[in-house]
Backbone as CSV, one residue per row, in Angstrom:
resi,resn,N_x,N_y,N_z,CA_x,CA_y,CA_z,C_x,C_y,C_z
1,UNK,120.703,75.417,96.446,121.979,76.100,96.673,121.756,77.614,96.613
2,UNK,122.260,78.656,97.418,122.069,79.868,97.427,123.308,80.512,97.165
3,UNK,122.323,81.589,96.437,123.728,82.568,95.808,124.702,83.530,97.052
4,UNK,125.528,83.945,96.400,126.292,85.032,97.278,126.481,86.078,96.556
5,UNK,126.748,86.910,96.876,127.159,88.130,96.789,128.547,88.313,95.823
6,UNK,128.944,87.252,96.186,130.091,87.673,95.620,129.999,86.627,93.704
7,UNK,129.402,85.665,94.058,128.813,85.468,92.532,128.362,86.311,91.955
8,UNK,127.157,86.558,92.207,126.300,88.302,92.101,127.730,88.920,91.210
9,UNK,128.742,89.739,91.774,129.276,90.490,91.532,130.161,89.898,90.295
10,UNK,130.788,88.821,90.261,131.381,87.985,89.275,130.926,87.565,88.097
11,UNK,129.367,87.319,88.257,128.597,87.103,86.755,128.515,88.789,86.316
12,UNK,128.058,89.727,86.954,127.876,90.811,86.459,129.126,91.369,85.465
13,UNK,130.476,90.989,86.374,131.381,91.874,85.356,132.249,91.105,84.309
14,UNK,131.276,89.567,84.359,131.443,88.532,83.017,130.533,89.673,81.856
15,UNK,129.131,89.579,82.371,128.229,89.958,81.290,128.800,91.800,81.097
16,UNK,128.943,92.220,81.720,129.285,93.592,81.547,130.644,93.385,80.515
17,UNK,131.349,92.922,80.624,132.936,92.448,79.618,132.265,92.321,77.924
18,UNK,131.403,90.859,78.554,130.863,90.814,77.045,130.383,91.866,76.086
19,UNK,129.329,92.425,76.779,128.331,93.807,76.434,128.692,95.220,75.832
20,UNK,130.460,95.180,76.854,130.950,96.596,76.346,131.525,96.898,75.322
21,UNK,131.082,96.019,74.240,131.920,96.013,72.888,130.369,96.743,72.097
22,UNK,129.383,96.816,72.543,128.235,97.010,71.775,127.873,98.595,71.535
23,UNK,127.567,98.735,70.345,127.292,100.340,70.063,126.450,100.672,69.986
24,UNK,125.687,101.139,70.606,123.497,102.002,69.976,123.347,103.025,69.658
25,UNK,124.962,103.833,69.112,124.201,104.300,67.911,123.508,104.794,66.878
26,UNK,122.446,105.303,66.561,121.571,105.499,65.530,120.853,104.531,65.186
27,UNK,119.917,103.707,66.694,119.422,102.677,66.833,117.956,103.587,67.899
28,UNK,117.042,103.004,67.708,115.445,103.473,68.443,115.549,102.746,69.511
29,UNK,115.044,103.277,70.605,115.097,102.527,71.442,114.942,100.986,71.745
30,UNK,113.461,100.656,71.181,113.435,99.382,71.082,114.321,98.810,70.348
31,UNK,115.336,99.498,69.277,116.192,98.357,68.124,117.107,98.099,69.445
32,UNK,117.566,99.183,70.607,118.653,99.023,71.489,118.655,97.825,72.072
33,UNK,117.145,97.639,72.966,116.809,96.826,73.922,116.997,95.370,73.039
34,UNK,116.578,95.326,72.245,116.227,94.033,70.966,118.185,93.805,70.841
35,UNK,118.852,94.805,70.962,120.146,93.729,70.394,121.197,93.695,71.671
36,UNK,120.404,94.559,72.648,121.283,94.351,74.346,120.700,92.487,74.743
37,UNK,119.338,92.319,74.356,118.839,91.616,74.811,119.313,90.604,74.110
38,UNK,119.509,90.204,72.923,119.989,89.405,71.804,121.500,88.681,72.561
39,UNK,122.625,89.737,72.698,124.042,89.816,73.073,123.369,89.037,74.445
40,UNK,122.696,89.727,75.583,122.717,88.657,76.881,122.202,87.873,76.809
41,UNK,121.575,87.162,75.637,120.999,85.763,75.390,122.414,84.819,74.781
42,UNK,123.497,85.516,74.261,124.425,84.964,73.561,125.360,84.654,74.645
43,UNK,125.639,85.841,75.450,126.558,85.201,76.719,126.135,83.889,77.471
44,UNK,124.604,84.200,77.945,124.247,83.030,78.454,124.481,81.656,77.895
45,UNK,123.879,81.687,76.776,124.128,80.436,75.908,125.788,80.135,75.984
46,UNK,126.515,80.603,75.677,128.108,80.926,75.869,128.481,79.888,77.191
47,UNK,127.699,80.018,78.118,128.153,79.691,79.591,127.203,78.049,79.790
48,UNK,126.497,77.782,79.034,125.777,76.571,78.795,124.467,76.276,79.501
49,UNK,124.032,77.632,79.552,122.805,78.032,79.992,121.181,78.008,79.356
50,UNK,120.463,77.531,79.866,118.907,77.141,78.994,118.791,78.862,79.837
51,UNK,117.662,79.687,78.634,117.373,80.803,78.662,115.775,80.305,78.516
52,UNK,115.243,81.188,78.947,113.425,81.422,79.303,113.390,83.029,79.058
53,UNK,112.777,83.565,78.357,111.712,84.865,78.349,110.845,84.497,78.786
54,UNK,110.347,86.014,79.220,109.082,86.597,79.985,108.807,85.701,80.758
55,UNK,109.907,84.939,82.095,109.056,84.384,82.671,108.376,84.906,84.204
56,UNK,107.223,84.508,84.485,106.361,84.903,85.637,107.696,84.915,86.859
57,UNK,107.800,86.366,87.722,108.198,86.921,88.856,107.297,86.455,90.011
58,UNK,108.237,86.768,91.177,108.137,86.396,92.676,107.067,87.185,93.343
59,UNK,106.703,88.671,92.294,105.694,89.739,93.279,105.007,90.168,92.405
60,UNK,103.775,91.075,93.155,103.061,91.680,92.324,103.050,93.533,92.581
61,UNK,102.296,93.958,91.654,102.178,95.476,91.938,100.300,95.513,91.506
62,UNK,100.084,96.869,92.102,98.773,97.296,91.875,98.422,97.664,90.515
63,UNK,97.290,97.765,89.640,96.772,98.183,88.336,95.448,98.277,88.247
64,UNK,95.217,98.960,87.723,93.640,99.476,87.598,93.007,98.147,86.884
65,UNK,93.609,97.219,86.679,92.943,95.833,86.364,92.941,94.995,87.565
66,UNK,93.112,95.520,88.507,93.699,94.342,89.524,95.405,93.879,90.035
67,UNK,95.294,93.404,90.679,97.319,92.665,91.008,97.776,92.063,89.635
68,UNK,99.085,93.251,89.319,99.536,92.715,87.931,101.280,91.950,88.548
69,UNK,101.102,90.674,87.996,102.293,89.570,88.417,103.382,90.603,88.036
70,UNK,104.554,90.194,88.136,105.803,90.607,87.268,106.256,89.688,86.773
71,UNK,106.962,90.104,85.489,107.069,88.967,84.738,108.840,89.867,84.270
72,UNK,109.708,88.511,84.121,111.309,88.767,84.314,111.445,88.901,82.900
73,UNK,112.311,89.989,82.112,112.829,89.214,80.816,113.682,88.041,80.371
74,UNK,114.435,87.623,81.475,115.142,86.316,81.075,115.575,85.780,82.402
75,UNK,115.312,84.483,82.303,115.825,83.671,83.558,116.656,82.502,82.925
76,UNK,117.617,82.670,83.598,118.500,81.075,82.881,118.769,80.288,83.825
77,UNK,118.877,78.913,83.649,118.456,77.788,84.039,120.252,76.831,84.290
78,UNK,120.307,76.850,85.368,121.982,76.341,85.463,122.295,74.859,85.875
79,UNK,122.859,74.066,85.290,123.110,72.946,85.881,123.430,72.396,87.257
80,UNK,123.592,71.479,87.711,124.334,71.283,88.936,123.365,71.595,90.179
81,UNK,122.494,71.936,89.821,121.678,72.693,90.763,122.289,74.064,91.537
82,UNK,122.551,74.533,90.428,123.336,75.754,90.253,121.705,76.842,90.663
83,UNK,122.137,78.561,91.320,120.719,78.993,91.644,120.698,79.302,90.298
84,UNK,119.289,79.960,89.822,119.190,80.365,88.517,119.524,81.847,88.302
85,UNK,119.560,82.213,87.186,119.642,84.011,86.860,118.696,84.485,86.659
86,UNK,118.275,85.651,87.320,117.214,86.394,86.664,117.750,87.384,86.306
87,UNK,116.923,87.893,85.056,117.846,89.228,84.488,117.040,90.383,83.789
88,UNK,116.930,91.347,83.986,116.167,92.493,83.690,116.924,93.436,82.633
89,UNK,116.344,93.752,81.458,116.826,94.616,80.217,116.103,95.983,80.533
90,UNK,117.159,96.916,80.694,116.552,98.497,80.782,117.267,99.360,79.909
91,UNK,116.224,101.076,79.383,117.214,101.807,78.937,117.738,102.721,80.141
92,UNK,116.494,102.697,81.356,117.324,103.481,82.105,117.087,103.315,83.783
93,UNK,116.912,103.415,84.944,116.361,102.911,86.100,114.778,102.762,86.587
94,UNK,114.243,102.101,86.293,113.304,101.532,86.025,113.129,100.795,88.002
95,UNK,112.369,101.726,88.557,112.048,101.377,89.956,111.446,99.735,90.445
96,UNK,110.501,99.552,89.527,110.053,97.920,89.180,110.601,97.489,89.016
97,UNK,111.669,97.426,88.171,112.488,96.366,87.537,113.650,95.780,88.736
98,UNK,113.950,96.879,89.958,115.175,96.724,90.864,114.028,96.158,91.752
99,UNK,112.820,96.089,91.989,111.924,95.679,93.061,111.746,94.205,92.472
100,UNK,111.745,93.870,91.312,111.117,92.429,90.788,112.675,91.247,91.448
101,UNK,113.739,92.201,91.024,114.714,91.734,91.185,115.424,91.438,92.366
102,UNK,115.325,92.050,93.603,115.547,91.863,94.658,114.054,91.007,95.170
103,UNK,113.395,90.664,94.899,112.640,89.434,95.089,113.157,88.290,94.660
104,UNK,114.142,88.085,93.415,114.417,87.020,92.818,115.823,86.549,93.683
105,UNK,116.417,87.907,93.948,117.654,87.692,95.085,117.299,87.193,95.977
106,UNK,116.613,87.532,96.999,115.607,87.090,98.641,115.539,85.616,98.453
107,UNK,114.745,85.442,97.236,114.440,83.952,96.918,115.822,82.919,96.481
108,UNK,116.925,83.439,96.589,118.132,82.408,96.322,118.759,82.611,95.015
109,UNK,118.153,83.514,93.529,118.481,83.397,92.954,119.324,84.503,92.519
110,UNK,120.409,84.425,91.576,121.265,85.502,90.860,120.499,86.383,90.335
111,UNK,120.354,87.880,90.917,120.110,88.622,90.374,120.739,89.972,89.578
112,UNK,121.016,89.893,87.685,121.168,90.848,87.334,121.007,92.251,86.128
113,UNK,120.975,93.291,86.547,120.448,94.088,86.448,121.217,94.856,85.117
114,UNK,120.815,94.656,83.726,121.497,95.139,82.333,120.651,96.877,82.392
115,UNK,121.793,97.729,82.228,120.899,99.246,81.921,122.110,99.659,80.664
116,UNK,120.943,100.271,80.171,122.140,100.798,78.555,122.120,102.373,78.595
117,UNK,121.089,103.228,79.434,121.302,104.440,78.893,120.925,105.004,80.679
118,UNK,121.127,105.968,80.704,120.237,106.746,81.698,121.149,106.080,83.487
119,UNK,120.314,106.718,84.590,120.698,106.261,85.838,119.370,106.364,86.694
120,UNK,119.640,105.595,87.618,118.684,105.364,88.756,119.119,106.531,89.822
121,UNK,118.080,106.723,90.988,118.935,107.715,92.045,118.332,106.432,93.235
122,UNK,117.211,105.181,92.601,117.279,104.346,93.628,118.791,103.418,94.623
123,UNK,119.362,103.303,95.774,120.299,102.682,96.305,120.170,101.184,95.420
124,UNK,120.873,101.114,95.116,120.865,99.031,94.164,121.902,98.496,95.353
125,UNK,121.388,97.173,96.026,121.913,96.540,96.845,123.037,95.579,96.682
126,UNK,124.079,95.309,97.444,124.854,94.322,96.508,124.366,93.011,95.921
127,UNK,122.721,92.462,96.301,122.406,91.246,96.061,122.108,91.466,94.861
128,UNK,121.660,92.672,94.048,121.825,92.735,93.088,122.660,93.606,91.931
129,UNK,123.222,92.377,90.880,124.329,92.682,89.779,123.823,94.117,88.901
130,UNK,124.418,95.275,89.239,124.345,95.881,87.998,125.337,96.112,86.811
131,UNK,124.855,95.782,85.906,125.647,95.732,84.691,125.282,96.915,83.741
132,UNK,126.235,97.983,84.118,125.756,99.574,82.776,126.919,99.930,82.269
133,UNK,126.206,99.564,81.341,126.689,100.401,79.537,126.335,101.275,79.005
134,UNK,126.073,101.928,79.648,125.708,103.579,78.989,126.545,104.858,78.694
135,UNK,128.004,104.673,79.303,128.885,104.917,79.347,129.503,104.765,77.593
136,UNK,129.379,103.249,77.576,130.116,102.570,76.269,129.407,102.707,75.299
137,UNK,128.383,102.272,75.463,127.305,101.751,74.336,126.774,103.205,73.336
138,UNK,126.753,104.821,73.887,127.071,105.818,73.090,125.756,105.808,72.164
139,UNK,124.443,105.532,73.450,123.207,105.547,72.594,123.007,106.951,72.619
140,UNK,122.244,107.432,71.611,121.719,108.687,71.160,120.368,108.770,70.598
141,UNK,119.033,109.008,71.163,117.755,109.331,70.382,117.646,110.007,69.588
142,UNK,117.278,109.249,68.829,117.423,109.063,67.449,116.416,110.764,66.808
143,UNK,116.704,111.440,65.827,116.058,113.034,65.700,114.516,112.376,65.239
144,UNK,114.290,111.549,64.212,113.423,110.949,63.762,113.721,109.500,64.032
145,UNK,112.456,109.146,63.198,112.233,107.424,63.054,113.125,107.088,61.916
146,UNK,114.025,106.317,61.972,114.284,105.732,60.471,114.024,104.956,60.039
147,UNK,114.017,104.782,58.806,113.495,104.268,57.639,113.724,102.545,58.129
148,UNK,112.657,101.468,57.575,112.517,100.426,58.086,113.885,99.476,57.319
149,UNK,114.890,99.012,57.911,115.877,97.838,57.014,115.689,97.045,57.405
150,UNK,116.670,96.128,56.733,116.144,94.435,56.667,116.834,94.096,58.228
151,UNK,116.806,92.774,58.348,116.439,92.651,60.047,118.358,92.274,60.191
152,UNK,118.458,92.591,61.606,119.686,92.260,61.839,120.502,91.192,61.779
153,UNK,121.478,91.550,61.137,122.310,90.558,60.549,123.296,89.474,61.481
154,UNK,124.141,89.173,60.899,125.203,87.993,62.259,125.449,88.419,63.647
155,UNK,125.444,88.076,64.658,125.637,88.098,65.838,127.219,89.212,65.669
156,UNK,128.027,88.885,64.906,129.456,89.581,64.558,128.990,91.055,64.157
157,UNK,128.046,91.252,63.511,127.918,92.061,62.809,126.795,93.465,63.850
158,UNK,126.317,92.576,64.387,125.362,93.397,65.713,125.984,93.404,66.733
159,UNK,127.378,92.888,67.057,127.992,93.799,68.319,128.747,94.994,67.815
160,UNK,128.754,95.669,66.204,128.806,96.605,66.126,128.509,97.038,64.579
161,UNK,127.292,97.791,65.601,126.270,97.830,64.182,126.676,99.461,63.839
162,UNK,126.305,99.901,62.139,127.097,100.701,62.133,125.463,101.704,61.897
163,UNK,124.437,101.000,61.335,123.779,102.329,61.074,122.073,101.189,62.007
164,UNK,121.204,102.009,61.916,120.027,101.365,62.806,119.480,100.144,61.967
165,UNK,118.634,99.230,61.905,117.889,98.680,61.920,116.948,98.016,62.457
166,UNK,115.853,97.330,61.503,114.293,97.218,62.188,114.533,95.489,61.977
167,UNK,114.218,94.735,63.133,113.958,93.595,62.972,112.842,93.108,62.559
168,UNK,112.357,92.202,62.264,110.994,91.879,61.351,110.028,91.630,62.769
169,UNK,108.966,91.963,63.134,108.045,91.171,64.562,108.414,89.493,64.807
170,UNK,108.186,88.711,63.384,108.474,87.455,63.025,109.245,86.879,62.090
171,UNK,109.979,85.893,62.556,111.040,85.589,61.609,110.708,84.932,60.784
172,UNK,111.163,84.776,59.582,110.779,84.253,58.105,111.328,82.750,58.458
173,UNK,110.354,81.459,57.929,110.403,80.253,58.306,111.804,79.674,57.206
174,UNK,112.287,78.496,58.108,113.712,78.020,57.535,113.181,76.721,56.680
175,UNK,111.610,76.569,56.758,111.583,75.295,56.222,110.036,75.783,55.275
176,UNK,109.637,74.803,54.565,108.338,75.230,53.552,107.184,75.753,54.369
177,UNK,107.391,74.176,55.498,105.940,74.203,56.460,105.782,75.723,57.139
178,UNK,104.426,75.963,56.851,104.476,77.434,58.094,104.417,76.972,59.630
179,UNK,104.676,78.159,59.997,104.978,78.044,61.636,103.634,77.127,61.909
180,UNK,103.175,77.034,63.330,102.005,76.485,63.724,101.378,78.016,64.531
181,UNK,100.257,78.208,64.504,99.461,79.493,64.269,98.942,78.830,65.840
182,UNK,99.226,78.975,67.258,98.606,78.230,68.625,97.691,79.161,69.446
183,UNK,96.307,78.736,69.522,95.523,79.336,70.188,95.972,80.201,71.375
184,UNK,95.197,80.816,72.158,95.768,81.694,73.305,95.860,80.178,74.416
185,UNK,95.095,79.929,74.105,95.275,78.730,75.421,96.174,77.728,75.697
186,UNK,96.482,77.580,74.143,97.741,76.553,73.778,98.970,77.165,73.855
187,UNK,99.061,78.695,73.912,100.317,79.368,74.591,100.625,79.382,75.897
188,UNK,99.928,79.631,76.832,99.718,79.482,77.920,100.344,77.636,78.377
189,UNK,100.179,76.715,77.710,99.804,75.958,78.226,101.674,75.410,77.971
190,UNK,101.920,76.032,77.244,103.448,76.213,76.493,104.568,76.549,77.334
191,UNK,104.113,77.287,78.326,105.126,77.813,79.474,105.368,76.522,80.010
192,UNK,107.155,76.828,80.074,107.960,76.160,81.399,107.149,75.854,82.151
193,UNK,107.975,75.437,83.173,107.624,74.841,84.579,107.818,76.474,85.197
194,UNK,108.944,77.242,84.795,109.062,78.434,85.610,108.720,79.716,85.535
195,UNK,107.657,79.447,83.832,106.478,80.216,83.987,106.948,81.051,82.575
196,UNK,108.081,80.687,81.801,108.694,81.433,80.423,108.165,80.048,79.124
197,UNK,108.938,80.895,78.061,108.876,80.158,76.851,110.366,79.879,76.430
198,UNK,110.777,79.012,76.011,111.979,78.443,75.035,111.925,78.609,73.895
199,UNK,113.078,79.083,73.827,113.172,79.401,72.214,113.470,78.633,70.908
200,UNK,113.075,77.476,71.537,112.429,76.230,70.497,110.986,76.148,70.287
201,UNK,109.877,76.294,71.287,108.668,76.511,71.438,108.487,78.054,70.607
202,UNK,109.217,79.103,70.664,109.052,80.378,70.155,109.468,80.377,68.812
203,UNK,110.431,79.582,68.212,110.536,79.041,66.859,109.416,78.151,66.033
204,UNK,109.054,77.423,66.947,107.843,76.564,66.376,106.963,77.346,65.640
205,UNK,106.483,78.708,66.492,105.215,79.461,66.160,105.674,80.464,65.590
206,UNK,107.121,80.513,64.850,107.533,81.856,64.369,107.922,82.774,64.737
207,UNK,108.050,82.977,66.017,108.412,84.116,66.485,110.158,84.429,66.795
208,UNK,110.147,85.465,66.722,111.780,85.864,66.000,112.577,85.554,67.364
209,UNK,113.985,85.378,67.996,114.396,85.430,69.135,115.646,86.523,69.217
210,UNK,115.142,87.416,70.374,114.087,87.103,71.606,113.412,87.690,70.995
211,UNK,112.187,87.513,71.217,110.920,87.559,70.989,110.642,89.026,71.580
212,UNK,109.989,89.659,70.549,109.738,91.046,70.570,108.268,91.641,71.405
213,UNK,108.302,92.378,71.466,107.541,93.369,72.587,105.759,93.099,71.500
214,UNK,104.973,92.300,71.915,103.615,92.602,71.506,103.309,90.896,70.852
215,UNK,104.327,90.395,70.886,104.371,88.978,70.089,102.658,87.989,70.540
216,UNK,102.637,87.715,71.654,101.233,86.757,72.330,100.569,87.657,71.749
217,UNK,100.023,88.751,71.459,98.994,89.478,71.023,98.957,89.386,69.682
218,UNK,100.014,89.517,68.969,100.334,89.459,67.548,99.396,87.644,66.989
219,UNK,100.023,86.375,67.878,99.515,85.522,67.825,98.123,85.242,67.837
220,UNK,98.013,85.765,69.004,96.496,85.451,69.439,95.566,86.605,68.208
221,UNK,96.006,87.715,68.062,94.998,87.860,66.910,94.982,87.616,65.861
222,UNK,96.191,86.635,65.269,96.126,86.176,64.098,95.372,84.680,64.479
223,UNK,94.696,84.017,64.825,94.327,82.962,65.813,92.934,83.241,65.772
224,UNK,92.580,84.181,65.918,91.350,84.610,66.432,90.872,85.214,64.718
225,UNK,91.557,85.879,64.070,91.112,86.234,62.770,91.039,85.076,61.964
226,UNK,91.974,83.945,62.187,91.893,82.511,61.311,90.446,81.790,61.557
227,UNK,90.096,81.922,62.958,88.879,81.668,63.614,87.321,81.944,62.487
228,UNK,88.028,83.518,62.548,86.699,83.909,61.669,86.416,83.711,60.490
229,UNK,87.875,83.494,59.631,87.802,82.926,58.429,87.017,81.467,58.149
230,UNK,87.451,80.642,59.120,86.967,78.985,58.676,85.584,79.085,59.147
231,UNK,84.512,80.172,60.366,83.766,80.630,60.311,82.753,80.945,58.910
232,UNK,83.468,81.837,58.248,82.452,82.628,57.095,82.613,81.960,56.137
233,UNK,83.807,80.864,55.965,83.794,80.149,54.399,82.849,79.346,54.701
């Protein structure tokens, strides 16, 4: 089933409704992105939507390593054979991010576009949703770093947060057992069908949701240091 345009425009000023209640604040950039991203994981869920991070994009770009994939921050997964969402978290117009996305449009699916601070001078097409809060949301960079607090509190309480906080990399386990510690290969092997992780699979191994900026690396070298331990004993 293929999207229209005029869905496009209808989910956008659902998620934009939700969003504009949110404040950033005396929040670091990343705390911004971490609780814009949090809130459009909550709408989705809201609408009865399976959510995927980081999953693998439609194109690639050039890198001094070779063709680097693009990879979406959230794609949600719709019943009915409904098209899916792809959805991109920015603080400000981010030229890649409107190129990954009008690939995901081309290809049939809802594409839309969350910005919290800043503007593009790129044309954004109607196939894809932009949703900005930068207007509302009343972010401000921050003079310094502040001081590290405990991790963010109720969903109620983070659509309007009053002073910054630091979320933990990993979330503290709900049960005795520790997380499961999964090789690099066994992450990999963890992805969807559409190329993300679930945030049941991202709970398993500890990791906080959504899952923060450095997390597979965080894993894999704790993985690789466990390695060396059962090594030298």
């Amino acid at each position: 089933m293929a999207t229209s345009d005029d869905e496009t425009r209808d989910l956008a000023a659902s998620l934009h409704t939700y969003l504009k209640p949110l404040r950033l604040t005396g929040l670091t950039a990343v705390q911004a992105t971490r609780l814009v991203t949090y809130e459009t994981v909550c709408w989705a869920d809201e609408q009865g939507w399976k959510v995927a991070y980081e999953v693998w994009g439609r194109i690639t770009r050039p890198s001094k390593n070779g063709p680097m994939r693009a990879r979406l921050d959230l794609v949600c997964t719709r019943p009915a054979k409904q098209p899916a969402v792809a959805i991109e978290i920015d603080r400000d117009g981010k030229t890649w991010s409107l190129q990954k996305l009008q690939a995901e449009a081309a290809a049939g699916r809802v594409a839309l576009w969350v910005r919290w601070h800043g503007h593009t001078q790129a044309e954004i097409p109607d196939a894809v949703g932009l949703v900005d809060i930068h207007d509302t949301a009343d972010y401000q960079r921050p003079r310094r770093t502040p001081r590290k607090l405990p991790a963010l509190g109720s969903p109620s309480a983070q659509r309007n947060p009053e002073e910054g906080t630091v979320e933990p990399l990993f979330s503290a386990p709900r049960r005795p057992d520790p997380p499961v510690l999964p090789s690099p290969d066994a992450i990999e092997a963890a992805r969807t069908p559409a190329g993300g992780f679930t945030r049941a699979q991202l709970a398993a191994w500890g990791v906080a949701w959504p899952p923060p900026k450095g997390w597979k690396k965080e894993l894999t070298d704790r993985w690789h240091a466990a390695q060396t331990e059962l090594r030298d004993a």
